[in-house]
C-alpha positions as CSV (number, residue, x, y, z in Angstrom):
1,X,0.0,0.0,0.0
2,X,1.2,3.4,-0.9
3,X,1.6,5.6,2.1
4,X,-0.8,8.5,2.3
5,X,1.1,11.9,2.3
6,X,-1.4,14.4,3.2
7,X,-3.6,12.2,5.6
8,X,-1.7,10.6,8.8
9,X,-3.4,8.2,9.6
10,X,-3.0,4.3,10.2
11,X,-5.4,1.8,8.4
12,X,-6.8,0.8,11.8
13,X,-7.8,4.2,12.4
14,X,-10.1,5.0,9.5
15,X,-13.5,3.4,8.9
16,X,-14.4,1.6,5.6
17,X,-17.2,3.7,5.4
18,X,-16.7,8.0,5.2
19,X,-18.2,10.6,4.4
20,X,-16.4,13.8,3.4
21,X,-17.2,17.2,3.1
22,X,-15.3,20.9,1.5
23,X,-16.0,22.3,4.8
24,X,-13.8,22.0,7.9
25,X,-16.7,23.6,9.8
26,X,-19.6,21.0,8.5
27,X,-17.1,17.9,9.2
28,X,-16.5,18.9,13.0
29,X,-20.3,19.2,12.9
30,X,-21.0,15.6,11.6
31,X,-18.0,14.3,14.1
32,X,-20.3,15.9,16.7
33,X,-23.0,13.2,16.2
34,X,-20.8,9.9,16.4
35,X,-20.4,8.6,19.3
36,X,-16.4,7.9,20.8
37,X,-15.4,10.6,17.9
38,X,-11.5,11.3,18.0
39,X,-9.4,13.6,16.0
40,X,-7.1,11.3,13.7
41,X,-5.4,13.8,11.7
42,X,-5.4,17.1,10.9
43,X,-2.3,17.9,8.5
44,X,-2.6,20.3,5.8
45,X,-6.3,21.4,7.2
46,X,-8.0,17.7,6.5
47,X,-9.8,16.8,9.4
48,X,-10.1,13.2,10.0
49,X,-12.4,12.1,12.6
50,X,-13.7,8.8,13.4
51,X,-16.3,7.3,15.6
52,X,-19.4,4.9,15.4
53,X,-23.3,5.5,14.2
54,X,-25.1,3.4,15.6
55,X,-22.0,0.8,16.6
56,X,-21.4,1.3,13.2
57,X,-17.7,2.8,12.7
58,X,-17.7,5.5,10.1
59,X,-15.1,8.3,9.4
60,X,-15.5,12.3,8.5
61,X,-12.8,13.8,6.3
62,X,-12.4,17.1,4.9
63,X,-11.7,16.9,1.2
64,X,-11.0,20.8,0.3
65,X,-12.2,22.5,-2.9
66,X,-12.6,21.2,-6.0
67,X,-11.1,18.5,-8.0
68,X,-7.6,18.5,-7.5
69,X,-7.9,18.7,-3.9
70,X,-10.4,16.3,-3.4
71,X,-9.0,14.1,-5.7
72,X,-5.9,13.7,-3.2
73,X,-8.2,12.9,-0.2
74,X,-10.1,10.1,-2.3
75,X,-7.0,8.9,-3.3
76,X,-5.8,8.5,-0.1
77,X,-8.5,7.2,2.2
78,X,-9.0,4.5,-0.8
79,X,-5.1,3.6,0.4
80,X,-6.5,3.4,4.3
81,X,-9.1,1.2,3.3
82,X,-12.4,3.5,2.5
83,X,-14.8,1.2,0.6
84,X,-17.4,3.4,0.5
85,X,-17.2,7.3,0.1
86,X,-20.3,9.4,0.3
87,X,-20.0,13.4,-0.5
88,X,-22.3,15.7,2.3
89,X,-21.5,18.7,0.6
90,X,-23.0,22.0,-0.6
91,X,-24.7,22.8,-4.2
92,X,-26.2,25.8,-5.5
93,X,-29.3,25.0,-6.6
94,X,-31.0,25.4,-10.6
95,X,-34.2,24.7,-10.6
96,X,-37.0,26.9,-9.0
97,X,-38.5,24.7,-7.0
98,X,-35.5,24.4,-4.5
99,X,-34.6,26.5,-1.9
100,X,-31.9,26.9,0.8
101,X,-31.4,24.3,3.1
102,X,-33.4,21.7,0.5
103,X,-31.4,18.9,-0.2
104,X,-30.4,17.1,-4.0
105,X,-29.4,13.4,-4.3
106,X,-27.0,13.5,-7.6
107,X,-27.8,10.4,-9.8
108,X,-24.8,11.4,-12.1
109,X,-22.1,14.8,-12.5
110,X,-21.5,16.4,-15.7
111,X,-18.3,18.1,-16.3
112,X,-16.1,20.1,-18.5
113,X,-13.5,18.1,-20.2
114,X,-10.1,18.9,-19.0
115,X,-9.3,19.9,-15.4
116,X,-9.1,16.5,-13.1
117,X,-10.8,14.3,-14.8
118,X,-8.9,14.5,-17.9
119,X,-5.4,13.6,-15.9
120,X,-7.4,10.0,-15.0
121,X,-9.1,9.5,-17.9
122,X,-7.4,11.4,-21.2
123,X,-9.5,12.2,-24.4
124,X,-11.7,10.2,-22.8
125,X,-15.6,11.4,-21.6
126,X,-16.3,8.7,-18.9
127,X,-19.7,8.3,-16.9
128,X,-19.4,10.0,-13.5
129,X,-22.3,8.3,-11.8
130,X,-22.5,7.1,-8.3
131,X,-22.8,3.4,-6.9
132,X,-26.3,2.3,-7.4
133,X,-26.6,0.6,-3.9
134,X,-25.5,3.6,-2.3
135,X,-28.0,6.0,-4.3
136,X,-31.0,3.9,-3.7
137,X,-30.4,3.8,-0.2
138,X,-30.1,7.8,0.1
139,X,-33.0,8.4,-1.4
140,X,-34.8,5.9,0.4
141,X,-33.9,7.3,4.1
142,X,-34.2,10.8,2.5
143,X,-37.8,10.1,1.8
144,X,-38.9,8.3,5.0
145,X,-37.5,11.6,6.8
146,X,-39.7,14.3,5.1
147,X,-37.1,16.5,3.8
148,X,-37.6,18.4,0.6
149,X,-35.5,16.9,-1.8
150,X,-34.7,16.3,-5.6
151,X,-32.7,13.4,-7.7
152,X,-31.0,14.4,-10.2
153,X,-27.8,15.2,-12.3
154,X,-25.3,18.7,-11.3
155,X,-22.4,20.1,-13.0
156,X,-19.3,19.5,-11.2
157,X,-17.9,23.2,-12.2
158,X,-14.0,23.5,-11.6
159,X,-13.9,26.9,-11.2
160,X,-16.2,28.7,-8.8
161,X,-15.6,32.0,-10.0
162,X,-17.6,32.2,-13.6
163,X,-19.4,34.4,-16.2
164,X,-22.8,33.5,-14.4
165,X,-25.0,33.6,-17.3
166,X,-23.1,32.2,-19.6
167,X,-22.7,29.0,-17.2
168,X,-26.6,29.2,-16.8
169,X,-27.1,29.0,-20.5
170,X,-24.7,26.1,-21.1
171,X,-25.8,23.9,-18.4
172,X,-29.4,24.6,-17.5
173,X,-31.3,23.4,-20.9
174,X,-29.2,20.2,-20.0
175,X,-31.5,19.6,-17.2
176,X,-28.8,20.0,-14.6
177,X,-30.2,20.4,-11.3
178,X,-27.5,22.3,-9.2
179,X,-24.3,22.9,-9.7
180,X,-21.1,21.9,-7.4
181,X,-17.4,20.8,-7.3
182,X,-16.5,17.7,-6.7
183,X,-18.8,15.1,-7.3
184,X,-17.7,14.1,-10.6
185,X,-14.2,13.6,-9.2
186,X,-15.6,11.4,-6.7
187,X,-17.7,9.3,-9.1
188,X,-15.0,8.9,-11.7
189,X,-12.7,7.5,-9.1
190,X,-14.8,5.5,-7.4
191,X,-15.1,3.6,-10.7
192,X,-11.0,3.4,-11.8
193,X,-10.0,2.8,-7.2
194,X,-13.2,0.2,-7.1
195,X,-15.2,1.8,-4.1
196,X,-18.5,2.7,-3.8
197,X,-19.7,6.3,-3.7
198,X,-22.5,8.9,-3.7
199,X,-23.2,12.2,-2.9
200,X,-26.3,14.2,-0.8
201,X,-26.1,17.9,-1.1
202,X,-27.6,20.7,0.8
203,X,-28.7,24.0,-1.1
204,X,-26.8,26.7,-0.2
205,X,-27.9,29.1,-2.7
206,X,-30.3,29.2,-5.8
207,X,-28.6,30.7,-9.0
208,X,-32.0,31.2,-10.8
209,X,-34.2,32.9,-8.5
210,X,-31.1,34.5,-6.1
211,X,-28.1,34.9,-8.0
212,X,-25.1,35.6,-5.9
213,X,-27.0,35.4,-2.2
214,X,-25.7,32.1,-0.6
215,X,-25.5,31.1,2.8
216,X,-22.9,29.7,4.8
217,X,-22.0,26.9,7.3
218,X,-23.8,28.6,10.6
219,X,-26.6,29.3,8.4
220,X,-27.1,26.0,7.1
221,X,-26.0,23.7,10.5
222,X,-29.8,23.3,10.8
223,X,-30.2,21.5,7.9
224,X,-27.0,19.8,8.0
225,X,-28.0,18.3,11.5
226,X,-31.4,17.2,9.7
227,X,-29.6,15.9,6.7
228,X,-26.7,14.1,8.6
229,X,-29.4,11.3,9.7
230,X,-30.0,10.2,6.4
231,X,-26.2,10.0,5.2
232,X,-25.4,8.3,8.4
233,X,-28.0,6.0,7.9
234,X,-27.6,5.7,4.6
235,X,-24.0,5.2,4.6
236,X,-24.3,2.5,7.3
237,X,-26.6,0.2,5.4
238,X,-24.4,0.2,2.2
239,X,-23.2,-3.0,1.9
240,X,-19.1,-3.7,1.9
């Protein structure tokens, strides 16, 4: 096994089953509801807790921004043994009918050529879907909870600074739902490492009817606290 480089951590200390996040802040919130959480590592900003839900051991791991970043965490909790990785993360939404703190449950991430993705999989336009096990069991719990939600496909977008409109135009008549970073990267590599992932997002803003208002992690802890149940769960009944 290839030692990680960015994540200390032993084998023995990280849980087949994790779920990462961009946010430092929402990944010390999710560590808050497992029980015996400890701090594993924390080099180079990614937090690594680990604990149990529901005598269930699971891990919470920072992956960063975008593809390149997130791309090294995958990586490397693949090399400590993840089996299945499930993105908590935050989307802005595309669609009218979602506002902020609604959830999406991606079936698939479109992407630009290039960036990541191309470094993996050259000249190449590969599926970035999730594991189908791990989809059907998010939106199962997501329904039996009674959160607003919506399955669908997003844009994985490497840049988060864009012409807005232009982006809009492009991806919108595609029937994109939201739009985030890193889902893609975690689908694709879930498929070339051989582990199984998925992704549930919260809505922290809605490009269509609120362009450029967007809310941030104390704003949204409510519905990360409600949405945390159903990735726990979720991510606990995956089979391994």
């Amino acid at each position: 096994m290839t030692e990680p480089l960015h994540i200390k951590a032993r084998p023995e200390d990280v849980a087949n089953r994790v779920v990462v996040a961009g946010d430092p802040a929402r990944v010390e919130q999710l560590a808050g509801y497992l029980d015996e959480a400890r701090l594993i590592s924390k080099k180079r900003g990614f937090l690594l807790y680990t604990g149990k839900y529901e005598g269930v051991p699971v891990s919470v791991c920072v992956h960063g921004i975008g593809g390149p970043s997130s791309s090294i965490v995958f990586e490397e909790l693949k090399m400590l043994g993840a089996k299945v990785i499930v993105r908590f993360g935050s989307c802005g939404a595309m669609v009218k009918d979602l506002d902020i703190g609604d959830y999406v449950i991606p079936t698939g991430a479109s992407y630009t050529i290039g960036g990541t993705i191309w470094t993996y999989a050259p000249y190449d336009c590969t599926a970035a879907v999730p594991d189908y096990d791990v989809l059907t069991q998010l939106v199962k719990n997501a329904a039996a909870s009674g959160l607003k939600f919506r399955v669908g496909p997003v844009v994985s977008s490497d840049a988060f600074y864009v012409d807005a409109e232009k982006f809009l135009k492009t991806w919108i008549p595609r029937g994109m739902v939201a739009v985030e970073m890193e889902c893609a990267t975690l689908f694709v590599l879930g498929r070339l490492r051989g582990f199984k992932t998925g992704a549930f997002l919260v809505v922290s803003d809605n490009v269509v009817k609120a362009p450029g208002v967007m809310v941030g992690a104390e704003e949204l802890a409510k519905s990360v606290e409600r949405g945390a149940k159903v990735v726990f769960k979720s991510i606990v009944e995956v089979n391994v």
